[in-house]
ChimeraX commands (.cxc) that place a marker at each C-alpha (Angstrom):
marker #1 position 184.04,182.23,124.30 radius 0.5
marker #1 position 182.28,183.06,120.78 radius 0.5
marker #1 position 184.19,179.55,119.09 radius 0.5
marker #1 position 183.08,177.38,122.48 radius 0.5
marker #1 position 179.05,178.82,122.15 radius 0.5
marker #1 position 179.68,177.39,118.09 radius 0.5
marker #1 position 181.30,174.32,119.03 radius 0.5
marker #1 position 178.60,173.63,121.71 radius 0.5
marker #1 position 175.69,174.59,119.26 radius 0.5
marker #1 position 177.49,172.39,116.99 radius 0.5
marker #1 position 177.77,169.15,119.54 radius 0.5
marker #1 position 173.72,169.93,119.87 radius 0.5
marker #1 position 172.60,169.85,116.67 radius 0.5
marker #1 position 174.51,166.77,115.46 radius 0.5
marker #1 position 172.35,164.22,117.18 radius 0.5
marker #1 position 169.32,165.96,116.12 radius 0.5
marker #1 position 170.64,165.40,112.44 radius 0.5
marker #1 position 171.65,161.91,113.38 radius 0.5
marker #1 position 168.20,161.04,115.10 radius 0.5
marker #1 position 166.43,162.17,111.63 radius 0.5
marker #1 position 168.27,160.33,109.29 radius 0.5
marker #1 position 167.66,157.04,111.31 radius 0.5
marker #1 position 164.17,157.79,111.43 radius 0.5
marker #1 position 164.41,158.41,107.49 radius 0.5
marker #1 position 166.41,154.81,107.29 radius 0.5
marker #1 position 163.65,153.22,109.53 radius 0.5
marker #1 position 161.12,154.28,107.06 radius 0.5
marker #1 position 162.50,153.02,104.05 radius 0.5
marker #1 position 164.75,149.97,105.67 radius 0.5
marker #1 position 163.15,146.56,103.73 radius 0.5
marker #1 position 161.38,148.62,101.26 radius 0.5
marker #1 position 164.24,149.07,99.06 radius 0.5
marker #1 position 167.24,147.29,98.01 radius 0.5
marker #1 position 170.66,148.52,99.32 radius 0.5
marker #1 position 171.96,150.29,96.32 radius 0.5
marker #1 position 168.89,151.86,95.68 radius 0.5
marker #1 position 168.49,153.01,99.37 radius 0.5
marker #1 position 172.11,154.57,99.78 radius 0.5
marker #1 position 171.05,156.55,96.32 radius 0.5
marker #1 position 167.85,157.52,97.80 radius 0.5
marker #1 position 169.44,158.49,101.37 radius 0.5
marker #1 position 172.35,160.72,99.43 radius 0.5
marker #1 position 169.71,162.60,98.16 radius 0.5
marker #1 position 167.47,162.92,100.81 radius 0.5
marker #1 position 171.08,164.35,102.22 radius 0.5
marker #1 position 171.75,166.84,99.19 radius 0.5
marker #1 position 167.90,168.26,99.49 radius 0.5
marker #1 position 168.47,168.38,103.32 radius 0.5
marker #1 position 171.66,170.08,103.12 radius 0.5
marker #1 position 169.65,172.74,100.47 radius 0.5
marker #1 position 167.50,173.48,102.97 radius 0.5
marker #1 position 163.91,171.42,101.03 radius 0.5
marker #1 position 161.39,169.42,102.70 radius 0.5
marker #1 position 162.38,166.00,102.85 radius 0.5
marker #1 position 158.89,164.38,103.07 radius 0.5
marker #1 position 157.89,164.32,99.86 radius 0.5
marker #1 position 161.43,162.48,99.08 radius 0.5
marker #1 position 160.42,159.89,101.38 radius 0.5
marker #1 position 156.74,159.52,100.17 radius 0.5
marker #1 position 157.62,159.23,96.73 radius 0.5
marker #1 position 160.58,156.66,97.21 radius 0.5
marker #1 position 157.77,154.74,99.23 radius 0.5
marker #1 position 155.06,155.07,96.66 radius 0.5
marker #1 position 157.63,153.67,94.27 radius 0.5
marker #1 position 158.53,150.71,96.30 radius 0.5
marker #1 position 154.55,149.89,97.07 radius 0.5
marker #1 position 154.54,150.12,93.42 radius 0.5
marker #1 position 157.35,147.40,93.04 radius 0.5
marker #1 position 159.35,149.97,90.87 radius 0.5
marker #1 position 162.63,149.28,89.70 radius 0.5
marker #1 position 165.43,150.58,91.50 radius 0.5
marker #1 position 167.01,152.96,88.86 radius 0.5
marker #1 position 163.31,154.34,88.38 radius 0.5
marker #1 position 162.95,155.09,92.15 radius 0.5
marker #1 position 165.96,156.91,92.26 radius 0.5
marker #1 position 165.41,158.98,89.29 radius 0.5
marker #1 position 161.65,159.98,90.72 radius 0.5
marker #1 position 163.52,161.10,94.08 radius 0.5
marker #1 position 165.93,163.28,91.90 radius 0.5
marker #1 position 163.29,164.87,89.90 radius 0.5
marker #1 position 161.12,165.66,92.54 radius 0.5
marker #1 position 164.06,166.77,94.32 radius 0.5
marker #1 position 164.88,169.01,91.70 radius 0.5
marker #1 position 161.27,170.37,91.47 radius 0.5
marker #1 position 161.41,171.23,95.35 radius 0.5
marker #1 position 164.57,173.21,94.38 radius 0.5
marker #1 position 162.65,175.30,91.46 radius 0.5
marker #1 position 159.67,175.56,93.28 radius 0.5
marker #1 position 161.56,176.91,96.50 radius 0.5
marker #1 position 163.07,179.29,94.32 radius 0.5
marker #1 position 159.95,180.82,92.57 radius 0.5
marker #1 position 158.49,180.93,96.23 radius 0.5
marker #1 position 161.04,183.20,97.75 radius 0.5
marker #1 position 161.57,184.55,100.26 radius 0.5
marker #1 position 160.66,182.57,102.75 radius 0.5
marker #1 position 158.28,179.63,101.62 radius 0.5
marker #1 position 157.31,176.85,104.12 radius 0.5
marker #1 position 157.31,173.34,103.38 radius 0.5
marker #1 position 154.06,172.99,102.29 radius 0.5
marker #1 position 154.26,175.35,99.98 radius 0.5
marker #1 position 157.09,174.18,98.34 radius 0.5
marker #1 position 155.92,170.70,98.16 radius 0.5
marker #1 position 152.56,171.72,96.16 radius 0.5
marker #1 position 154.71,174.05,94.30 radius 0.5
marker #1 position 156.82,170.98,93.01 radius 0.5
marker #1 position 153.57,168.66,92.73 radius 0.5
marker #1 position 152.33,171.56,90.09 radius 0.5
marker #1 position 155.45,171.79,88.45 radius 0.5
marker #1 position 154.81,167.86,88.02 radius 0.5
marker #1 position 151.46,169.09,86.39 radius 0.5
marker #1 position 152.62,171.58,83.91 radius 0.5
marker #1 position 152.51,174.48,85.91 radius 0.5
marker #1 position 155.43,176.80,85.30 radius 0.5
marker #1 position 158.33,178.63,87.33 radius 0.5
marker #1 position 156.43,181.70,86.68 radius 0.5
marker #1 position 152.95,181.01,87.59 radius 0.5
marker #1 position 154.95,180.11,90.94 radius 0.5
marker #1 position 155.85,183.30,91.69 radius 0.5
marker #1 position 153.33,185.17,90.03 radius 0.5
marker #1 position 151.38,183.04,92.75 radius 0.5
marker #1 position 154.09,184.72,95.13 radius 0.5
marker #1 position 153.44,188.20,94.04 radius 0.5
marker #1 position 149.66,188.03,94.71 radius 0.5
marker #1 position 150.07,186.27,98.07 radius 0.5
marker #1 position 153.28,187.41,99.10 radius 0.5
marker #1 position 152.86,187.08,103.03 radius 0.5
marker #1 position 150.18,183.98,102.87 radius 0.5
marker #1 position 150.68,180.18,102.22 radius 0.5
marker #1 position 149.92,179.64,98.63 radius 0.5
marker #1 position 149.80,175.72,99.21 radius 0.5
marker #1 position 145.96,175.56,98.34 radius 0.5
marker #1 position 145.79,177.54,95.71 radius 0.5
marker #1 position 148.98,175.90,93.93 radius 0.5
marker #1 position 146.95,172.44,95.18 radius 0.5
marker #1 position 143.46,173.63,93.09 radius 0.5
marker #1 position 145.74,174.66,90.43 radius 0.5
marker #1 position 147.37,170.90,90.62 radius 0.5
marker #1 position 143.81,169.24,91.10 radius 0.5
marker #1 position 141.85,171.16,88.45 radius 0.5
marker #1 position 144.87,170.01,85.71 radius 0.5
marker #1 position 144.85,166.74,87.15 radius 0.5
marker #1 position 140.61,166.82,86.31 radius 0.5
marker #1 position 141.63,167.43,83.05 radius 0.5
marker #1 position 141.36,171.24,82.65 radius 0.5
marker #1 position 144.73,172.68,80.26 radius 0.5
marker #1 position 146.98,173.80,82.14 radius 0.5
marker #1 position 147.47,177.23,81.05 radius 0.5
marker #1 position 143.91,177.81,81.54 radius 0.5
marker #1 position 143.83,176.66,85.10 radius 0.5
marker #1 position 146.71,178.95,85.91 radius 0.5
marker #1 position 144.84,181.87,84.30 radius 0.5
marker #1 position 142.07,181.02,86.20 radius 0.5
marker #1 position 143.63,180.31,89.91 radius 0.5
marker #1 position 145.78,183.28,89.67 radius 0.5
marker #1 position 142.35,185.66,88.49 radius 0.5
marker #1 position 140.60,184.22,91.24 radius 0.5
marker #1 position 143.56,185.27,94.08 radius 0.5
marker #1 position 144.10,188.54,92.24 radius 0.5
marker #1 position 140.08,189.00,93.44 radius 0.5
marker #1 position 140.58,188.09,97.35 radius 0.5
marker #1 position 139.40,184.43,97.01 radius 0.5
marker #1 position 140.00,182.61,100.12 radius 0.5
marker #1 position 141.18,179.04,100.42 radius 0.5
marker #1 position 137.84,177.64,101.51 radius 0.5
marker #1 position 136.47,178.79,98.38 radius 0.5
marker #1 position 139.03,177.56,96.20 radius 0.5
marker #1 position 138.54,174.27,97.75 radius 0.5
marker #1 position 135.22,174.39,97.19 radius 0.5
marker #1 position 135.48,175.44,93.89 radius 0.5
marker #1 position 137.77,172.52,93.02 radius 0.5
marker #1 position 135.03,170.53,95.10 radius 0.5
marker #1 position 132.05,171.52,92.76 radius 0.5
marker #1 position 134.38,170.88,89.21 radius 0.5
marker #1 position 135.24,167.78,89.80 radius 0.5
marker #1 position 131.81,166.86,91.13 radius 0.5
marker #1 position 130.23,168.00,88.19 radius 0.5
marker #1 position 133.06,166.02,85.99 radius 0.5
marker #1 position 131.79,163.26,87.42 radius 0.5
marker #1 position 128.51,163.94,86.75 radius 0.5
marker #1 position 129.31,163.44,83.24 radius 0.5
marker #1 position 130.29,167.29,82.33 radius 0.5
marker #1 position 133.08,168.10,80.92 radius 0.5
marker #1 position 136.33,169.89,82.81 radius 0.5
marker #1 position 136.09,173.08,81.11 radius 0.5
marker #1 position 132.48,172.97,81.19 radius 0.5
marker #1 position 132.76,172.48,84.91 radius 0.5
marker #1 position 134.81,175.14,85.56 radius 0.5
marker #1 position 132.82,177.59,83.60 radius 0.5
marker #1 position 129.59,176.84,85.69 radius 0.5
marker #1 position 131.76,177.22,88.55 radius 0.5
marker #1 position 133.98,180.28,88.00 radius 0.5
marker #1 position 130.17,182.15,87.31 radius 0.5
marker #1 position 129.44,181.60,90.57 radius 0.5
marker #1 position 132.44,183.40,92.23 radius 0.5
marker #1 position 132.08,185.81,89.93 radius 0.5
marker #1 position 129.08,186.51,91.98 radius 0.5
marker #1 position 130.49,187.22,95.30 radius 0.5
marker #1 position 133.89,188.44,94.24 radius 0.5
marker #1 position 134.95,191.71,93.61 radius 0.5
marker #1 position 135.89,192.83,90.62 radius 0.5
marker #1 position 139.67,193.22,90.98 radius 0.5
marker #1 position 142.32,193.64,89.03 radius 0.5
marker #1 position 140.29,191.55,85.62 radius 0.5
marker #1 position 137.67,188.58,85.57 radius 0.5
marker #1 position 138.30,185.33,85.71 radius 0.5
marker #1 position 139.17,183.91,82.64 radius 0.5
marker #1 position 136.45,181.27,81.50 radius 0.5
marker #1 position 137.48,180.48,78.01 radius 0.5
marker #1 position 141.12,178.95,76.65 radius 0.5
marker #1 position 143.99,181.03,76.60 radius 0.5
marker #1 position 145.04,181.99,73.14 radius 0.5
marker #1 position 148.88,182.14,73.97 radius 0.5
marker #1 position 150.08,179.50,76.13 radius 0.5
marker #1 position 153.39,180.81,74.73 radius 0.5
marker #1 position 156.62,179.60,76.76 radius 0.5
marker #1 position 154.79,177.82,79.70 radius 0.5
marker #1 position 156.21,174.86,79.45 radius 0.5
marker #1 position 157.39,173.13,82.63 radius 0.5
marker #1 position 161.39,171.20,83.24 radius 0.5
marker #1 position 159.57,167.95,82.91 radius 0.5
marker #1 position 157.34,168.60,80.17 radius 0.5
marker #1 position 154.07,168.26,82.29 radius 0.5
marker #1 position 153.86,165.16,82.53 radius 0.5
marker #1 position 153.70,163.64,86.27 radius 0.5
marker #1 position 156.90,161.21,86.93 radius 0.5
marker link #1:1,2 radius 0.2
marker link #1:2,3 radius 0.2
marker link #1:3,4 radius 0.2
marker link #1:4,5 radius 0.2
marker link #1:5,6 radius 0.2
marker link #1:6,7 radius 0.2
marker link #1:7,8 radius 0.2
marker link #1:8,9 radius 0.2
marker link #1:9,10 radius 0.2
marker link #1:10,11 radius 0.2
marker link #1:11,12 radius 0.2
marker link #1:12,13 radius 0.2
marker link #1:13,14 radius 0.2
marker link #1:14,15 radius 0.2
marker link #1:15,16 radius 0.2
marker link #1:16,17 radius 0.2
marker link #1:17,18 radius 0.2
marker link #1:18,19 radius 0.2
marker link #1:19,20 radius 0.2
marker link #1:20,21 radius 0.2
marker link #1:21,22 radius 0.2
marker link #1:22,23 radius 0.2
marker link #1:23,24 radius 0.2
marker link #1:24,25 radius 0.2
marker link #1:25,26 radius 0.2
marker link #1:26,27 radius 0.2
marker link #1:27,28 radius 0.2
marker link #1:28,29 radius 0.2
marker link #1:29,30 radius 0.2
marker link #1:30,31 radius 0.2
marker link #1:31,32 radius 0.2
marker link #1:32,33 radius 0.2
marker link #1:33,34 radius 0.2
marker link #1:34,35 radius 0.2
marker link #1:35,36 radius 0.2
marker link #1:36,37 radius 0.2
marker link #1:37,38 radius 0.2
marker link #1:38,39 radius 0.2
marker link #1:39,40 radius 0.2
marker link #1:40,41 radius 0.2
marker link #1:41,42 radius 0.2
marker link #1:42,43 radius 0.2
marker link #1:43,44 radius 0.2
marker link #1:44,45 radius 0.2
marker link #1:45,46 radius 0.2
marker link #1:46,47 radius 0.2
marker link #1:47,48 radius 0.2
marker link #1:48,49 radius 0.2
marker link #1:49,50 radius 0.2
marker link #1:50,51 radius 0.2
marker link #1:51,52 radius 0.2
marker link #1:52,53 radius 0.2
marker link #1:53,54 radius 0.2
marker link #1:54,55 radius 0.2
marker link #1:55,56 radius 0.2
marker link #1:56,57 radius 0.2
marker link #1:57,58 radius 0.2
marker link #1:58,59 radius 0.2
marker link #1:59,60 radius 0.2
marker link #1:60,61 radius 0.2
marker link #1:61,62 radius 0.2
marker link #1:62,63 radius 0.2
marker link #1:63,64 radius 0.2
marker link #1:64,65 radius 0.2
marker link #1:65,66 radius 0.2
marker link #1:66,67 radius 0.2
marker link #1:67,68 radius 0.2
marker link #1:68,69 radius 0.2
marker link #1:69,70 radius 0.2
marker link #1:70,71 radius 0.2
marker link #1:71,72 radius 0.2
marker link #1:72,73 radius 0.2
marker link #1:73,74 radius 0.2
marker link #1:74,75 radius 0.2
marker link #1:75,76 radius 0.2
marker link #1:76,77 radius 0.2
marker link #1:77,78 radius 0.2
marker link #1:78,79 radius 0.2
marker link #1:79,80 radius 0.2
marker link #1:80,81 radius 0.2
marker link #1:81,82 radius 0.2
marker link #1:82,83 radius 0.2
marker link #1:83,84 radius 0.2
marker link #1:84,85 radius 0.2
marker link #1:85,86 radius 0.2
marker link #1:86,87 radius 0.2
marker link #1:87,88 radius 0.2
marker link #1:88,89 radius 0.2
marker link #1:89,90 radius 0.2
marker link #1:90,91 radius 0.2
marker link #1:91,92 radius 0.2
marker link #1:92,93 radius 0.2
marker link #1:93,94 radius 0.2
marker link #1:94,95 radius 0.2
marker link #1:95,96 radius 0.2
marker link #1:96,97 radius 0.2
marker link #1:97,98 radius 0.2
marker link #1:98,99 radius 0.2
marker link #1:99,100 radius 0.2
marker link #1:100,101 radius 0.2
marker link #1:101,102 radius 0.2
marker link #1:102,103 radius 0.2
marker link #1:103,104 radius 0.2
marker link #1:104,105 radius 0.2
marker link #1:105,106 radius 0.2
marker link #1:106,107 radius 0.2
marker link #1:107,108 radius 0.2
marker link #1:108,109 radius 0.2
marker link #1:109,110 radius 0.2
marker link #1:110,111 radius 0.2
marker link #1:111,112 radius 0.2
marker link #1:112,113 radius 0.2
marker link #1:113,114 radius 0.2
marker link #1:114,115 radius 0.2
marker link #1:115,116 radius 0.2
marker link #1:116,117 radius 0.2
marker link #1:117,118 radius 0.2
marker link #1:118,119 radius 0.2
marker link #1:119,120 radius 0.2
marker link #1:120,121 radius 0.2
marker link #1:121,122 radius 0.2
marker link #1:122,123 radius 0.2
marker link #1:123,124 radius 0.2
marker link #1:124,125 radius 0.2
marker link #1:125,126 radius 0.2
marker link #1:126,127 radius 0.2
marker link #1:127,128 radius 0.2
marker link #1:128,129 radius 0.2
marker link #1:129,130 radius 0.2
marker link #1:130,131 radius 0.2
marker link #1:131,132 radius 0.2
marker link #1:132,133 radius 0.2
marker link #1:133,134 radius 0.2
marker link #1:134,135 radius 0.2
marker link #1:135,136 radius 0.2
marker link #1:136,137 radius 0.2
marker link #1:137,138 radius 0.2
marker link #1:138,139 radius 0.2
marker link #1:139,140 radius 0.2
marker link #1:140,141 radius 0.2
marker link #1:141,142 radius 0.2
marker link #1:142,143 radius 0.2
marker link #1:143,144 radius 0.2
marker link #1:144,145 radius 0.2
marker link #1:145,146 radius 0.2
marker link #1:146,147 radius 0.2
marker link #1:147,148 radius 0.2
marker link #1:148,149 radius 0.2
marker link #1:149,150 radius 0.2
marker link #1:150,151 radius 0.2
marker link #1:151,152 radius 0.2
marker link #1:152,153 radius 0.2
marker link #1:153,154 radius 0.2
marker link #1:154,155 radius 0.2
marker link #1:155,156 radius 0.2
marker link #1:156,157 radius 0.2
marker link #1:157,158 radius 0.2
marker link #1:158,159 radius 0.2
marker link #1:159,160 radius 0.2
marker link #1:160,161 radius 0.2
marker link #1:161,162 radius 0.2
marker link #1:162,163 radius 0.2
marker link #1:163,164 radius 0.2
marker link #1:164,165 radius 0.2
marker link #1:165,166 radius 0.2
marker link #1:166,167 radius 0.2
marker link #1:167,168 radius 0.2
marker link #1:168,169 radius 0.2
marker link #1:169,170 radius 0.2
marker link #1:170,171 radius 0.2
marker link #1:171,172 radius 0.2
marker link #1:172,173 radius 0.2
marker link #1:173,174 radius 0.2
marker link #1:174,175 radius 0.2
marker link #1:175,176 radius 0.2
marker link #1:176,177 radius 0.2
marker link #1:177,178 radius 0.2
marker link #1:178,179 radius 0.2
marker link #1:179,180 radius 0.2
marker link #1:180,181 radius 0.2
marker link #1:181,182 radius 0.2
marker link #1:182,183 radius 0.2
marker link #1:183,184 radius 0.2
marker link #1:184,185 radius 0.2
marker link #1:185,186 radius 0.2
marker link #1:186,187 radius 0.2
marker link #1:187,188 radius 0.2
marker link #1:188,189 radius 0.2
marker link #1:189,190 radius 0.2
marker link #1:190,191 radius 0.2
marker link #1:191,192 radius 0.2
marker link #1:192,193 radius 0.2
marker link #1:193,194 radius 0.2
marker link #1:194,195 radius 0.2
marker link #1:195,196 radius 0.2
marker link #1:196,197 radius 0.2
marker link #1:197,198 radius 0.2
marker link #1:198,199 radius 0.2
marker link #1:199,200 radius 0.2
marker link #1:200,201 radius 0.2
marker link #1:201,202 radius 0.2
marker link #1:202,203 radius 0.2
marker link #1:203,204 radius 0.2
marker link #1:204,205 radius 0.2
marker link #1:205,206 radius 0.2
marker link #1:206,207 radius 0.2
marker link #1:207,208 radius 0.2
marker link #1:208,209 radius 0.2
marker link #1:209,210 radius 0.2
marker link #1:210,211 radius 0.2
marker link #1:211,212 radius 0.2
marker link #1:212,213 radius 0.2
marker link #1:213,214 radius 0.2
marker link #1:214,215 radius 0.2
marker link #1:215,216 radius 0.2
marker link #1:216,217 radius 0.2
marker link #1:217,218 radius 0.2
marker link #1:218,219 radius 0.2
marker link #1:219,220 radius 0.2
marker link #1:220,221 radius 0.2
marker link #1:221,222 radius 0.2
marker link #1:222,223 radius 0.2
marker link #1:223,224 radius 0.2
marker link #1:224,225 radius 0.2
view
């Protein structure tokens, strides 16, 4: 009885698998040349098989198409990211959801570290930390160092900050960026104001560089693929 329940189970959830990967091939079909779609599908098969969002796989592959990419430069994008889903799965444990991981590997793309990931974890360990991992991502992207944004994102959830006010916090730095101030200056003015309605915690938020970046260094040296 138990092997016919697993056999059934097993007859159910083959079509589901079926139905997603032509919905994946629909999606990239004509957008890539043949070679460079059977490397991109394989993958999209490992990171499936690994249990990772396969999303961001497909976005990227079709952000490098739109971007008439070469083939062998698509495919290596889709690996890396793929392996920066893995890492930042990992540093999310136990249980992270696919959002989570994705902005974990999108910070990873930034600079941010394996550690700051799961120091990320420890703080929230029963909450999404997609937002604050997507500040974190968005304030290096504005130009603030990375180790400093880390410092500062991680001081801020340490104090109770919610997502809405990270958001608007990342809202208010890059509007004043534009403005013509400068990303560190920006955050400063901005962190002050939290400091305001925050509680004190476990430490203030860090508003100058940190003097030891030390080993947080990143598996594709910061830079963005």
């Amino acid at each position: 009885m138990t092997m016919r329940i697993v056999v059934a189970i097993a007859l159910v959830g083959l079509p589901l698998r079926l139905v997603a990967q032509d919905v994946r091939n629909a999606r990239l079909n004509g957008k890539l040349d043949v070679e460079t779609q059977t490397a991109v599908m394989h993958t999209l098969d490992t990171a499936a098989t690994r249990g990772l969002p396969i999303e961001p796989l497909v976005e990227k592959a079709l952000e490098g198409a739109t971007k008439h990419a070469a083939g062998p430069r698509i495919q290596a994008a889709v690996s890396m990211l793929m392996q920066r889903l893995q890492i930042a799965r990992d540093a999310l444990a136990p249980n992270p959801g696919p959002r989570d991981i994705a902005a974990g590997a999108d910070a990873l793309a930034y600079g941010a570290t394996r550690e700051a990931l799961a120091a990320m974890r420890a703080i929230r360990p029963n909450e999404s930390v997609a937002v604050p991992l997507g500040v974190l991502t968005q304030l290096v992207a504005s130009g603030v160092p990375v180790v400093r944004a880390t410092r500062v994102v991680a001081d801020l959830l340490r104090r109770g900050a919610r997502d809405e006010q990270l958001i608007a916090l990342n809202n208010d730095v890059r509007s004043f960026i534009a403005s013509g101030a400068s990303p560190q200056a920006a955050l400063d003015v901005r962190t002050r104001g939290l400091n305001a309605v925050l509680p004190p915690g476990g430490g203030s938020v860090v508003t100058g560089d940190l003097a030891s970046p030390g080993s947080l260094t990143n598996a594709n040296g910061g830079k963005k693929p």
